[in-house]
C-alpha positions in Angstrom: 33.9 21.4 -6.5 32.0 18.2 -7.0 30.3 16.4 -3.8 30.4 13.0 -3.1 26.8 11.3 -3.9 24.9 10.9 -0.2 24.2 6.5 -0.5 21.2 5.4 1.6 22.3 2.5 3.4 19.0 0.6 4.5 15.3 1.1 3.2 14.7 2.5 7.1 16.6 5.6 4.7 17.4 6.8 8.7 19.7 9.9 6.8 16.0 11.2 5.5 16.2 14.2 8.1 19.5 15.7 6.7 18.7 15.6 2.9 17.5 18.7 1.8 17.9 18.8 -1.9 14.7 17.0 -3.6 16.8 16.1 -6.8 18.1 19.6 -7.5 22.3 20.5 -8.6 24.8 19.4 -6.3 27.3 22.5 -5.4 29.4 24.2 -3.3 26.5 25.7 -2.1 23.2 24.3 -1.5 19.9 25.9 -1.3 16.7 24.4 0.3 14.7 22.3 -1.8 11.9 24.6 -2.4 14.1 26.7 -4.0 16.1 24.4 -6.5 13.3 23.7 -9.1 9.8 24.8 -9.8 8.7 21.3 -10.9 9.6 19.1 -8.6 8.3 15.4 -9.4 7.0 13.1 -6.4 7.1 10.1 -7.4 5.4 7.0 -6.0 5.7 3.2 -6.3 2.2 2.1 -6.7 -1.3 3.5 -6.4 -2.0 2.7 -2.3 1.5 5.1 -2.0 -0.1 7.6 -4.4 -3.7 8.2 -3.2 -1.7 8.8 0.2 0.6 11.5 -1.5 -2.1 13.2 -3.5 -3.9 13.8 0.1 -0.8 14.5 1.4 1.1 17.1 -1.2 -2.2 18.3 -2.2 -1.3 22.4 -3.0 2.0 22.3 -2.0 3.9 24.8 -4.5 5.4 23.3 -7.8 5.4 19.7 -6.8 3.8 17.1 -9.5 2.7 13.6 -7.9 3.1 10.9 -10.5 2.0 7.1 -9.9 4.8 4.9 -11.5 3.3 1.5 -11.6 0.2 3.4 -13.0 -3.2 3.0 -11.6 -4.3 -0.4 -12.9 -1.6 -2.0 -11.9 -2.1 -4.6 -9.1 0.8 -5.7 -6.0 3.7 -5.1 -7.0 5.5 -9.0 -6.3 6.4 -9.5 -9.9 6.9 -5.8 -10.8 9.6 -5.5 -13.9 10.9 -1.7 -14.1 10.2 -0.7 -17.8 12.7 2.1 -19.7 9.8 4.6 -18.6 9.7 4.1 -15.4 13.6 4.4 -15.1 13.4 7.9 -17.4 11.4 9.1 -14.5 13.4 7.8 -11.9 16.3 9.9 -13.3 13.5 12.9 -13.0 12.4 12.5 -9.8 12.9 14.5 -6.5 11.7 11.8 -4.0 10.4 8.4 -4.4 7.5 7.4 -2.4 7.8 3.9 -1.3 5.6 0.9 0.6 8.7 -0.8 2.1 8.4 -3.7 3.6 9.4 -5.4 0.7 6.8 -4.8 -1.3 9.1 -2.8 -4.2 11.9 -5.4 -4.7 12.9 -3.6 -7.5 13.5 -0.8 -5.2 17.7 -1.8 -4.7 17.9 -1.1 -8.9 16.5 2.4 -8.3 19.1 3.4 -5.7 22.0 2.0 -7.9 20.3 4.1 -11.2 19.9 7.5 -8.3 22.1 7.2 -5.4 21.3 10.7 -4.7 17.1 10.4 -4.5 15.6 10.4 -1.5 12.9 7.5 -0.9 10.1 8.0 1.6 9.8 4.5 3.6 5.7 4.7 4.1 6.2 1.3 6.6 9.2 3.2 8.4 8.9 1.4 12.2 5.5 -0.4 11.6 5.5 -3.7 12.8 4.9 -6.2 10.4 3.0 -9.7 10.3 5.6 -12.2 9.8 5.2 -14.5 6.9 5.3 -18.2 6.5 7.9 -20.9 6.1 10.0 -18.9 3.6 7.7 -16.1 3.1 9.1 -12.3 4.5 7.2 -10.1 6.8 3.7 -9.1 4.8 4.2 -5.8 3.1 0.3 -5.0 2.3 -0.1 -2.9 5.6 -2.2 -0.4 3.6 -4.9 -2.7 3.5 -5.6 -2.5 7.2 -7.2 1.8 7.7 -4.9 1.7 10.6 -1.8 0.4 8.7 -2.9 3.5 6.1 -3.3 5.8 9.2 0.0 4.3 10.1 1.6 5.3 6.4 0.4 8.4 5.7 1.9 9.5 9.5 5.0 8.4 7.8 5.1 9.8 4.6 4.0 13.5 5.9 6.6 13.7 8.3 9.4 12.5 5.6 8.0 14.5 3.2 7.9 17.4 5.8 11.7 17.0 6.7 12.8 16.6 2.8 11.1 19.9 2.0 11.3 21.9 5.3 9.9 25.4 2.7 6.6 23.4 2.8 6.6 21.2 6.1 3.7 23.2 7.4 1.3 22.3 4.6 2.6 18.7 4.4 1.6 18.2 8.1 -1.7 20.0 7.5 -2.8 18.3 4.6 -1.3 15.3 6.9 -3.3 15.7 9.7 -6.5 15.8 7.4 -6.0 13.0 5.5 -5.5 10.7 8.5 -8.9 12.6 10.4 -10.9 11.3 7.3 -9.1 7.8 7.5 -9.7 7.4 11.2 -13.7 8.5 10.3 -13.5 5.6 8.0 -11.7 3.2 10.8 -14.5 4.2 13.2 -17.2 3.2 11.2 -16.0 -0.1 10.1 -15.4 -1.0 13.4 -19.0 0.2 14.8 -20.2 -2.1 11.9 -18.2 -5.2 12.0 -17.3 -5.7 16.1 -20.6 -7.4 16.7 -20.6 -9.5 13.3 -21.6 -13.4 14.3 -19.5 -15.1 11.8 -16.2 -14.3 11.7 -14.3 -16.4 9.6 -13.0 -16.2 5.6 -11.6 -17.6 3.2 -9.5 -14.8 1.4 -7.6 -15.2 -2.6 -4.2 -14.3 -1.6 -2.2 -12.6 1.2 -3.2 -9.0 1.1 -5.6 -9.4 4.5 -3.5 -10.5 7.2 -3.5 -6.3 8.8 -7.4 -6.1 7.9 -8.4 -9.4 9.4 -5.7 -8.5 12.6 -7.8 -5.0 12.5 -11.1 -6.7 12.5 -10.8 -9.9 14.7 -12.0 -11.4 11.4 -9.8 -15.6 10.7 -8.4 -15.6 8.3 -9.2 -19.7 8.4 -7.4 -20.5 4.4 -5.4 -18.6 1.3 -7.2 -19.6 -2.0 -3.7 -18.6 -3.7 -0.8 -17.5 -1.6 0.7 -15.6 -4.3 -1.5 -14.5 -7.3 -1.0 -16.8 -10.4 -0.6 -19.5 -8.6 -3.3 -21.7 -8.9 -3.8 -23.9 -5.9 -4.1 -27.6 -7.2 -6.5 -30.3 -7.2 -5.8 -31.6 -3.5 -5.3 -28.0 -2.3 -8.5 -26.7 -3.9 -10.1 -29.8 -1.7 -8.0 -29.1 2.0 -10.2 -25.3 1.4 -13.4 -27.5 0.5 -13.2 -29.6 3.5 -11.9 -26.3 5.7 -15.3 -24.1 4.3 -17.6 -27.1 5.2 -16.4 -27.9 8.5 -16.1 -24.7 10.1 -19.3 -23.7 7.9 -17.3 -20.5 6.3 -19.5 -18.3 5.3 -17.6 -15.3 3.5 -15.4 -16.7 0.5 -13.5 -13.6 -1.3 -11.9 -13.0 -4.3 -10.3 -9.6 -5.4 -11.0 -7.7 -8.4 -7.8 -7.0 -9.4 -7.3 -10.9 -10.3 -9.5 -14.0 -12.2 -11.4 -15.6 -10.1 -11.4 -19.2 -11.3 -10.2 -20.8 -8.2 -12.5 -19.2 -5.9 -15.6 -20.1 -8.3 -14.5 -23.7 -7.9 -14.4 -24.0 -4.2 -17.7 -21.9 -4.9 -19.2 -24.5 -6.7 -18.2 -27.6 -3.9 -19.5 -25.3 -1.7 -22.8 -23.1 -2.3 -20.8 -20.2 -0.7 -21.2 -17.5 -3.3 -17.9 -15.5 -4.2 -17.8 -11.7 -3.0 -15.3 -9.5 -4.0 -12.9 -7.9 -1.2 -11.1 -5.2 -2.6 -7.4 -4.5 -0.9 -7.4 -1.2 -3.0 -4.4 -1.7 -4.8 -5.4 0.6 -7.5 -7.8 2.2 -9.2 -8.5 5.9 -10.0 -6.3 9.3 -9.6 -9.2 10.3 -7.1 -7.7 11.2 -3.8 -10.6 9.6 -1.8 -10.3 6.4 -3.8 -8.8 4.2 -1.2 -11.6 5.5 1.2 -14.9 4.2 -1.1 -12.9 1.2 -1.7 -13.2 0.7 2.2 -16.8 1.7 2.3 -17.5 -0.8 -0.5 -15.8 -3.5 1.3 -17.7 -2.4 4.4 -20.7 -3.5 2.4 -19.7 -6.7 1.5 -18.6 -7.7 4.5 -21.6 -7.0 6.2 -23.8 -8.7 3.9 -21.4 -11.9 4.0 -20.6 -11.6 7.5 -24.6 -11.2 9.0 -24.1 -8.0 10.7 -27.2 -6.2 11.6 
């Protein structure tokens, strides 16, 4: 007897609770999804998604935790699923996802597995609206309570998609977010008292860590990486850096940083990089030293004590 396929209806994925199978055969009879494969692949969108998994599935009994997008990848706004990345869609038990927006692909990946369960990471976070025709901004990992926030999310979906291992979801849960709220606490003990408070930022990926801060956000080199700000825009951020004598002008590694040396150049405010750890390595506390290395770039370009 062959089921009808379960179809998410919203990226909110509210049905998560009642799916049990992580991928396995569909039957008559169903067992829990511990028990329907020995390799079961955990699949996440982009890098912030999978450092949070790794921390998060870390021992849990024949799961594998693959980063699609791979780890060099950067936001995923102009992300183009390749052949690869569908093969291991087809594979997968559970898709890891930002939300929010972020994968726009993601509506392709239901209609390819109608079955697959996808873990919303920004599940009933509130989001910072965008402008004029911009959506709501999806890079709430970038703020440590936004990733606090996510990785709350993803261990409870994670523990109600595989109920065998909810126990050491929620432990290895409850640890992760311990060493992210250490992190939140010391960023905040050094940047509360800072006496200059306003940047200049390269795109849109601050918003949360500014909100987090109390750090203005006072102008957007480029709204959306790759495109360049013209001549009369690169002036409006000139004028804006001299008149409220900006001291902290950021660009991010992840992208050239031509514009930024210009306005660098009007200016005599030296470029810093300000990471939104968007990738990087496979280690599990990578997004945590790329917060400790912004901490020290901030404080330098900031004055803190």
């Amino acid at each position: 007897m062959k089921k009808t396929p379960r179809y998410l209806n919203n990226l909110l994925f509210a049905s998560l609770a009642t799916i049990l199978l992580l991928g396995g055969p569909i039957g008559c009879k169903q067992k829990p999804a511990s028990e329907t494969s020995p390799n079961r692949l955990i699949l996440c969108s982009f890098q912030p998604m999978y450092v949070a998994t790794l921390n998060i599935a870390a021992g849990v009994p024949g799961v594998k935790i693959e980063n699609m997008a791979g780890p060099q990848t950067g936001c995923l706004h102009d992300y183009q699923l390749t052949p690869k990345d569908m093969a291991r869609i087809e594979t997968a038990s559970i898709f890891v996802a930002n939300g929010a927006g972020m994968e726009h692909f993601l509506q392709d990946v239901l209609k390819s597995r109608k079955d697959l369960p996808v873990v919303d990471a920004s599940r009933d976070i509130e989001l910072i609206k965008g402008t004029g025709a911009e959506g709501d901004n999806p890079h709430v990992w970038v703020s440590v309570t936004g990733a606090i926030a996510q990785a709350k999310n993803i261990t409870e979906q994670l523990a109600l998609l595989d109920t065998a291992n909810a126990a050491l979801y929620r432990t290895n849960g409850a640890r992760y977010v311990a060493s992210l709220d250490s992190l939140r606490l010391r960023m905040h003990a050094a940047l509360d008292s800072v006496p200059s408070r306003d940047i200049i930022t390269f795109h849109e990926a601050f918003p949360y860590f500014a909100k987090e801060f109390g750090l203005r956000i006072v102008d957007v080199i480029e709204r959306e990486p790759g495109s360049e700000p013209n001549a009369a825009e690169l002036a409006a951020t000139v004028r804006t850096v001299k008149s409220r004598k900006v001291k902290a002008l950021f660009a991010e590694p992840q992208y050239p940083a031509k514009a930024a040396q210009a306005v660098a150049r009007e200016t005599g405010i030296p470029v810093r990089i300000l990471d939104p750890a968007v990738n990087g390595s496979d280690d599990p506390r990578s997004y945590i030293r790329a917060m400790d290395a912004n901490l020290l770039v901030l404080r330098e370009a900031l004055g803190a004590k």
